[in-house]
C-alpha positions in Angstrom: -28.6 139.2 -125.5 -29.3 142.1 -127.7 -26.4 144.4 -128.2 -27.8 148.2 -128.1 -26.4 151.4 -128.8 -28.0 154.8 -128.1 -27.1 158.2 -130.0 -28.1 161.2 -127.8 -27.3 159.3 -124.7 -26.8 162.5 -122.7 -30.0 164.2 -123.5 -33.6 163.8 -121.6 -35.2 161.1 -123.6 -31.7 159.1 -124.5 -30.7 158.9 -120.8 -33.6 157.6 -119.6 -33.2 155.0 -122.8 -29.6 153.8 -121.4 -31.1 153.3 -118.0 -33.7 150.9 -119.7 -31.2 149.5 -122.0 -29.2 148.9 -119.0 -32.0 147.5 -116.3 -32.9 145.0 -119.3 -32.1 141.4 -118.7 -32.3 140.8 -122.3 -30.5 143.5 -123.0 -26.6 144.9 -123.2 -25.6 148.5 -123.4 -22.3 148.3 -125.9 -22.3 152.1 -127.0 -23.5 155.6 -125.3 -22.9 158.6 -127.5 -23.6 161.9 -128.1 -22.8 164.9 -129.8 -19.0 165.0 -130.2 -18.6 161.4 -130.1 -17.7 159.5 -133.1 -19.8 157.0 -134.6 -16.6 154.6 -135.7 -16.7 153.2 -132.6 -20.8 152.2 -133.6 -18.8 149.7 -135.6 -16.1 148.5 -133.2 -19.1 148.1 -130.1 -20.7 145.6 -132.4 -24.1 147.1 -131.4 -27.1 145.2 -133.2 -29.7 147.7 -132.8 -29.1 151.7 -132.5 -31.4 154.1 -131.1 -31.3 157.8 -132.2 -32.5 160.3 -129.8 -30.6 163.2 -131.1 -32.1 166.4 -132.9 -33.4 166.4 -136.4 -30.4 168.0 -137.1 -28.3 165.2 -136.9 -30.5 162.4 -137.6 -29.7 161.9 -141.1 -26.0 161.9 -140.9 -26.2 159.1 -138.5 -28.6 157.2 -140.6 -26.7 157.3 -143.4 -23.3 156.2 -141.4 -25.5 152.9 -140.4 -26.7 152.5 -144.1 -22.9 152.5 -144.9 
């Protein structure tokens, strides 16, 4: 079971991602967050794979908190 978390979850594209993320049977759904949320608990969902669907904007801050 891959352990995915999804940044932007509340917008167009990143809600329709948690729905696949969800209907997967390979899949499990261990983080949902958007802006406002914080990204410490990226570390305590013990998500192996993140997908960023937020705005260019933020992109880079959140890459850099997964680098670290």
């Amino acid at each position: 079971m891959i352990k995915v978390a999804v940044l932007g979850a509340r917008g167009r594209m990143g809600s329709e991602v948690v729905k696949a993320v969800t209907e997967a049977s390979d899949c499990q759904l261990v983080a949902a967050l958007d802006e406002g949320d914080s990204l410490d608990s990226l570390v305590s969902s013990g998500a192996e794979v993140v997908v960023d669907f937020t705005t260019p904007d933020a992109v880079m801050a959140n890459l850099e908190f997964l680098i670290k």
